[in-house]
C-alpha positions, 0 to 999 in steps of 0.5 A: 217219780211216781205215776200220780205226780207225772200224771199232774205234771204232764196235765200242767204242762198241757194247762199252760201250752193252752193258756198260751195258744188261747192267750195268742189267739185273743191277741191275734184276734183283738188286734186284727179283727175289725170289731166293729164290722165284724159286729155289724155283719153277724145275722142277728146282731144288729144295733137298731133291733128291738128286745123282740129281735124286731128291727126298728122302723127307719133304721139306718140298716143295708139293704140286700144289695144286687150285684147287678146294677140298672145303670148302663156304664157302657152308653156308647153307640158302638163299642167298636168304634170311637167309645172309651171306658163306655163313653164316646166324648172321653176318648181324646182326654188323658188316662190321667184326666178322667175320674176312676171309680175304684173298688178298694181291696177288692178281693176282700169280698164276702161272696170269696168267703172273708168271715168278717172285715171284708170290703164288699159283698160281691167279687171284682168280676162284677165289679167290672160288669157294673162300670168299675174300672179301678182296682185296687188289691193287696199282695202278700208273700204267704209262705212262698205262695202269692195271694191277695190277701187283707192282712192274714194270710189264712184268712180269705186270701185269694189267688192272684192268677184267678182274679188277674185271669178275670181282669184279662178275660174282662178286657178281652170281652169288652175291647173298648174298656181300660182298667186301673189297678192299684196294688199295695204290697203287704210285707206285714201280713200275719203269716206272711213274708217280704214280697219280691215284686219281680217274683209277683210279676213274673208269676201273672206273666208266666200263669195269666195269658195275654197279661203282659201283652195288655200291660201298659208300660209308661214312658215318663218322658212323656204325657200319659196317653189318652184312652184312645191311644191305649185301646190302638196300642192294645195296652189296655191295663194300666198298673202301680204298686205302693208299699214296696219299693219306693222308687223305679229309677234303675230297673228297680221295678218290673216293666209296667209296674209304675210306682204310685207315688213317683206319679199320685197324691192321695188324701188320709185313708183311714176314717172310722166315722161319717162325721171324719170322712165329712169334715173335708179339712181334714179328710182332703188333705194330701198325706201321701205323694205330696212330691209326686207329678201329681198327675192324679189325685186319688180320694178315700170314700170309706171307712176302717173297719169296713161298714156295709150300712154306713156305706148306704150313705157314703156310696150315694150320688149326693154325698160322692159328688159333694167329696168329689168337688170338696176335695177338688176345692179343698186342694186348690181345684185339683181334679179327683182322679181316683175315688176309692170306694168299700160295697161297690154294690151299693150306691151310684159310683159308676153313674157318678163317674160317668156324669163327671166325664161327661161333664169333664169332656165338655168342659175340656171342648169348651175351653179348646173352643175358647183357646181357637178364638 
């Protein structure tokens, strides 16, 4: 063949191996990149800005957000003796009683270099430090290597031996404090493979020091145990799984990872608006774990794709107490005991979650009173 005609048809070939890999990218990034998110959390592409690329007055943009937070979580005299997740009045109610404000995907963090999509600004670690005291992460399998990740496994995963060393080293420090995670096992991520959930377990037991130690192993025989009998036990971290096996009856799950639907209900989790999110005949209907125990009742705060400025409105004190007592009545006067919420450095839920446990614990009293009578 002469040089000229392999010379065109190589060069064709390379045309089309092109077109196909950007033809694959595009669709890769269509259906995988929260567009609008992404939009909102590119410098210098802002809806509310003027032609001159000056932002309109009383534009509904996020402020820079500090990861530190005024609120005092911890409100406890001595957190040695007779203090509970930093109250000293809740310490004889239920893990299962009290409300837990919960970071959702909490290792999507811009800080832990996710482009877009991600769910907060700030990693889980000071998330702790300001009062959170719910996590709730995604597992993936990428190639035989476990990660946190949020749907992509090249894209901002996290090790999951760094951010459970944090968890361990958070409880170590603060002696008086329980923590919650929630894992969602991803068996779909791009990139990734089934997750073996014993494998996982075995990976934190074997690389997070005190890990398995701390773990809380529920025997459902009986009640769940208050905080103060967690913090005695020195089993201070409570964990559940979703997505991956549906059930633990016959050792199907590793010890002290406890199915989150044998024991939650949780409300719809996917809003794409405040109008959707707002309209509780909707938004606090139970659509998961309706034939659990019911032992908690766990509520989305959020929206998909992530919004750092409509989280502005969402996370505000107001408008979580208002979600909070909507759902509760919604169902009938079930108590939230989970809220989830995106950019936990923004709004007031660790102020809201204690005034709610104060207000809870009192009412708890009360009644008891009335009951001795």
């Amino acid at each position: 063949m002469p040089a000229s005609k392999q010379g065109r048809k190589k060069c064709c070939l390379i045309l089309i191996v092109l077109v196909m890999l950007l033809t694959t990218a595009g669709l890769l990034i269509y259906f995988f990149v929260p567009w609008k998110g992404a939009v909102n959390q590119i410098p210098g592409l802002n809806q509310n800005q003027t032609d001159g690329g000056e932002k309109e007055q009383g534009s509904n943009t996020a402020p820079t957000a500090s990861p530190l937070f005024d609120y005092q979580f911890i409100q406890c005299d001595d957190v040695n003796s007779n203090c509970c997740n930093g109250l000293a009045e809740i310490c004889d109610l239920g893990v299962n009683d009290i409300l837990w404000g919960t970071s959702h995907n909490a290792h999507a963090t811009k800080e832990g270099n996710y482009p877009f999509g991600y769910n907060h600004l700030y990693n889980l670690g000071q998330s702790l430090e300001a009062g959170y005291r719910g996590i709730s992460v995604d597992v993936c399998n990428c190639g035989g290597d476990y990660q946190l990740c949020h749907g992509v496994c090249t894209i901002g995963a996290q090790s999951p031996i760094t951010d459970f060393g944090i968890i361990v080293q958070f409880l170590n420090d603060n002696p008086s404090e329980i923590i919650m995670i929630n894992l969602e096992i991803n068996n779909e991520a791009q990139g990734g493979s089934q997750v073996a959930l014993d494998t996982f377990a075995t990976l934190l037991s074997d690389n997070v020091d005190g890990f398995d130690d701390m773990l809380y192993a529920h025997d459902v025989t009986q009640p769940w145990p208050t905080l103060q009998t967690l913090i005695d036990l020195k089993k201070r971290l409570l964990l559940f799984h979703l997505n991956g096996p549906n059930s633990c009856a016959d050792g199907a799950c590793p010890d002290g990872f406890h199915y989150w639907f044998d024991f939650a209900a949780e409300t719809a989790f996917e809003f794409e608006t405040v109008d959707e999110l707002d309209d509780s005949s909707t938004s606090c209907e139970i659509t998961r774990g309706a034939g659990s125990s019911m032992d908690f009742f766990a509520v989305t705060s959020f929206l998909t794709p992530p919004s750092e400025s409509e989280s502005v409105a969402i996370n505000a004190q107001a408008a979580l107490e208002s979600r909070i007592q909507a759902c509760s009545q919604y169902n009938g006067g079930l108590d939230v005991n989970v809220l989830y919420v995106d950019f936990w450095s923004i709004g007031d839920l660790p102020q809201v979650v204690q005034e709610h446990n104060k207000a809870l614990a009192a009412r708890r009293r009360k009644n008891r009173r009335r009951m001795l009578r």
